[in-house]
FILUM-890840 format. One record per residue (C-alpha): x, y, z. Coordinates in steps of 0.5 Angstrom, whole numbers, plus 500, padded with zeros to 3 digits. Layout:
BEGIN
XYZ ...
//
This chain:
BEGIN
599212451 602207445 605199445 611203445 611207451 607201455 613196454 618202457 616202464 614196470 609191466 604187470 603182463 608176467 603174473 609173477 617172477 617165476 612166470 617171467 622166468 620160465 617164460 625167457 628160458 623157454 623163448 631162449 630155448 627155441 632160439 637156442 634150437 634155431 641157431 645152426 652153426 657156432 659161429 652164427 651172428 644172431 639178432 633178437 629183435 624185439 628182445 624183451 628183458 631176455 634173461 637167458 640171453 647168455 645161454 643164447 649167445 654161447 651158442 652162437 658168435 655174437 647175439 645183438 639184442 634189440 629193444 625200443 624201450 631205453 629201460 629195457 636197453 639200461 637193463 640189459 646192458 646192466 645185465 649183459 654188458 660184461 659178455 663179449 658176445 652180447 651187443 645192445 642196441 635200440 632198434 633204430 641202430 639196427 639199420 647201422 649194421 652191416 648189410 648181409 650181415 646176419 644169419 638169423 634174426 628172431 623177431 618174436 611176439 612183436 607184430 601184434 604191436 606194429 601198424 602195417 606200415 612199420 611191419 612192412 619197414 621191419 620186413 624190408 630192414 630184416 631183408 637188407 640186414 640177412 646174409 642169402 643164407 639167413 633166416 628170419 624167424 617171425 614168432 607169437 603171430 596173433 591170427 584172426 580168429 583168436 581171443 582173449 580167452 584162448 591167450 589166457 587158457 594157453 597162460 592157465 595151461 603154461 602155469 599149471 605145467 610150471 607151478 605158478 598157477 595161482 599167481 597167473 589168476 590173480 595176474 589175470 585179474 590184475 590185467 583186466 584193470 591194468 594199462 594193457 587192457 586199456 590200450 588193447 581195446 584203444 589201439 589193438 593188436 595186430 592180426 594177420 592170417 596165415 595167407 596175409 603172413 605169407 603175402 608180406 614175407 613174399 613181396 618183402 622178397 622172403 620164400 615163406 614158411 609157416 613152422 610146425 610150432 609157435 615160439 614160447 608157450 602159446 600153441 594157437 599162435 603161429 610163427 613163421 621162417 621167411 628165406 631171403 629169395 635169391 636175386 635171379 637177375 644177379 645169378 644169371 649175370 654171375 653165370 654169364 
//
């Protein structure tokens, strides 16, 4: 079994239905924050079972909803299909979108589940798709010199704050003998530096920024904003 096969099924990594819910309201609600304009074309890349996406996409013109599982797409297609501004799509579609379309695409807890080479695709795809304008926001990424432990005192505080602390234990528990423990330690999961994070926003042709706080409820990761760097060779053309 690989990460893509294990999100394509029931997961036990909520430690409960509140958990899943607060923890959707919360990521909606940073991207909600990170959409400046109404008439904004917004892609959540990566998107989960987003259950607010509906509080997302009235804030914005239209909200592409991406995701690799087909249960997750049947899902939310199930969920959203009745909203004219919520489109579905797999990720292999978004290379079908026009390019310099997009103003924002939020990619968030998804690295730490992409091999290098699909994280640099990922970075060129997002280049191609964002108008100059745009923003790619990079959420949840794991660095280094963090641990298991620091992800479940992060979860413990998360659920003390939001009433569900002693689901988040036994969830705890459930997990050290669930499929993503086994998986974690056969695969891993992708970390990167802040310098690393840096380097591959750069050379995907990004100006890169680390933002002052993680999207979502864990603080000892980080997230990024990358800006698409102008093509200085068509500016000087457009000038002459």
């Amino acid at each position: 079994m690989n990460w893509r096969d294990y999100w394509n099924q029931d997961t036990p990594i909520y430690t409960g239905e509140r958990h899943k819910l607060l923890h959707y309201r919360l990521v909606a609600n940073d991207i909600i924050g990170l959409i400046s304009s109404p008439d904004a074309i917004v892609l959540d890349y990566g998107c989960g079972e987003a259950l607010f996406a509906d509080k997302v996409a009235a804030k914005c013109a239209r909200l592409y909803l991406s995701d690799a599982a087909p249960l997750v797409r049947d899902r939310l297609k199930e969920r959203f299909g009745s909203n004219p501004r919520i489109t579905v799509v797999s990720t292999d579609d978004v290379s079908e979108l026009p390019e310099a379309s997009l103003d924002l695409i939020v990619v968030n807890s998804l690295v730490q589940y992409l091999s290098l080479d699909e994280f640099r695709s990922l970075l060129k795809l997002s280049r191609d798709k964002l108008k100059d304008s745009g923003r790619l926001i990079l959420g949840d990424i794991i660095p280094p010199d963090i641990s298991p432990l620091t992800d479940a005192k992060a979860l413990l505080s998360f659920a003390w704050r939001g009433g569900f602390l002693r689901s988040a234990v036994a969830g705890l528990a459930r997990t050290a003998f669930s499929d993503y423990r086994r998986i974690r330690e056969e695969v891993g999961l992708a970390q990167y530096s802040e310098e690393e994070i840096v380097d591959l926003l750069s050379d995907a042709g990004f100006s890169p920024e680390r933002a002052e706080r993680n999207l979502g409820h864990n603080p000892a990761r980080m997230t990024f904003v990358g800006r698409p760097v102008q093509d200085l060779d068509a500016e000087d053309a457009t000038e002459r």
